[in-house]
C-alpha positions as CSV (number, residue, x, y, z in Angstrom):
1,X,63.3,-48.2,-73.0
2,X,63.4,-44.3,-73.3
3,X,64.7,-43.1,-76.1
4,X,67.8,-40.6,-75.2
5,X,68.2,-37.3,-76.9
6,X,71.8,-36.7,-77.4
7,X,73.3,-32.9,-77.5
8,X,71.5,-31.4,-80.4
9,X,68.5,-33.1,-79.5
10,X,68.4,-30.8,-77.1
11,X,69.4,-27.6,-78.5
12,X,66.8,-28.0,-81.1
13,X,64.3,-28.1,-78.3
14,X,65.8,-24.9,-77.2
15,X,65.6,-23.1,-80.6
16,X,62.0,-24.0,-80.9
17,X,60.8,-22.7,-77.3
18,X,63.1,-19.8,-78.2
19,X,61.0,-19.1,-81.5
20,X,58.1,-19.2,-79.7
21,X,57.0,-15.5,-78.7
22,X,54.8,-13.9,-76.2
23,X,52.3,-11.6,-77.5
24,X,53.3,-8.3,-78.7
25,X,52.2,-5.7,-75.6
26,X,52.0,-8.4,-73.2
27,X,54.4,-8.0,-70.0
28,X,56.9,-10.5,-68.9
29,X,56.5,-10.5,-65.3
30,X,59.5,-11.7,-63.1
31,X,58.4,-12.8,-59.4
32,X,61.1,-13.3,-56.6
33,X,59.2,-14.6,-54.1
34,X,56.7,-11.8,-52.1
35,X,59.7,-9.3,-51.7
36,X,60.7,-8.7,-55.3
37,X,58.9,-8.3,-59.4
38,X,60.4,-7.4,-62.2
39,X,58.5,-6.3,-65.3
40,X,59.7,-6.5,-68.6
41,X,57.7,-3.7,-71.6
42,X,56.6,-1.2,-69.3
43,X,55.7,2.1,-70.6
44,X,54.9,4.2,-67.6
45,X,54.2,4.3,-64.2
46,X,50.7,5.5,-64.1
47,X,50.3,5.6,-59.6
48,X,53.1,5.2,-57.0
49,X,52.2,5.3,-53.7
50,X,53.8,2.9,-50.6
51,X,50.4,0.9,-50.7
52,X,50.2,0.4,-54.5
53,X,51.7,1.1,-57.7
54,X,50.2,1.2,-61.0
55,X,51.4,0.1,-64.5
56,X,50.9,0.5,-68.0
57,X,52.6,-2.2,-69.6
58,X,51.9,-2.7,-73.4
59,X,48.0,-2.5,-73.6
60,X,48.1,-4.0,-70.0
61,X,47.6,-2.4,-66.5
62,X,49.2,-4.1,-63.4
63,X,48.4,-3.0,-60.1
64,X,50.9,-4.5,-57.3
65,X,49.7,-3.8,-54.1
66,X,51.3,-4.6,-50.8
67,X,53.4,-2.7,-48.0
68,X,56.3,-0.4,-48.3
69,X,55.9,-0.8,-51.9
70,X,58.8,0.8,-54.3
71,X,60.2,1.2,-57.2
72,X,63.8,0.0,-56.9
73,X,64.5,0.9,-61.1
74,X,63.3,1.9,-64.1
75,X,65.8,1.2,-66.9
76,X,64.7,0.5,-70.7
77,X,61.1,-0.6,-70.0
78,X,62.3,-3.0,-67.0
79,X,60.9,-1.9,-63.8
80,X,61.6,-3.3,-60.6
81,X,59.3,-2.9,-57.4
82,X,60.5,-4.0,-54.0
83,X,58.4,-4.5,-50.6
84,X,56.3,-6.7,-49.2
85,X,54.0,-7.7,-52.5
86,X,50.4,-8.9,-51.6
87,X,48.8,-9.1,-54.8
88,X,49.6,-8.7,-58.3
89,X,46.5,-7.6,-60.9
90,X,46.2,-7.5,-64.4
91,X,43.2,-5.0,-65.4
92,X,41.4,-4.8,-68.1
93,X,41.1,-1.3,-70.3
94,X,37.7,-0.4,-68.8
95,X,38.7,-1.6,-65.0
96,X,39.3,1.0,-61.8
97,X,42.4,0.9,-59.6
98,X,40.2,1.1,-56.5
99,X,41.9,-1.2,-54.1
């Protein structure tokens, strides 16, 4: 027989996935399907051009590549890009954007 966790069962689960933290100056990244992403702690947009765009996020660089590629908002570190997405790469500090 399963055992059944009753309401706060289940909000103390909650509280302690809630606790648990990414690491500091590493993105959240949001995907809606191929047509949308949404990156939380961005710092700057470092290329932006309809093929790619570039970003710093944290310590981190993302490169989204794709078609028709653009930058729908920038508010408060979120970013959102919009287009048709073909790829999404994290690279390292030493690493070229040469796509």
């Amino acid at each position: 027989m399963k055992s059944r966790k009753g309401f706060f069962g289940r909000a103390e689960e909650k509280k302690e996935q809630k606790s648990e933290k990414r690491p500091p100056s590493s993105p959240l990244v949001v995907l809606h399907g191929r047509r949308q992403v949404v990156l939380y702690d961005c710092k700057k947009i470092l290329r932006y051009e309809h093929d790619e765009i570039l970003l710093l996020c944290g310590k981190e660089r993302l490169l989204l590549c794709g078609k028709s590629l653009f930058c729908a908002s920038f508010s408060s570190g979120a970013v959102t890009v919009e287009g048709q997405l073909s790829s999404l790469s994290f690279l390292g500090v030493g690493e070229e954007a040469d796509a």
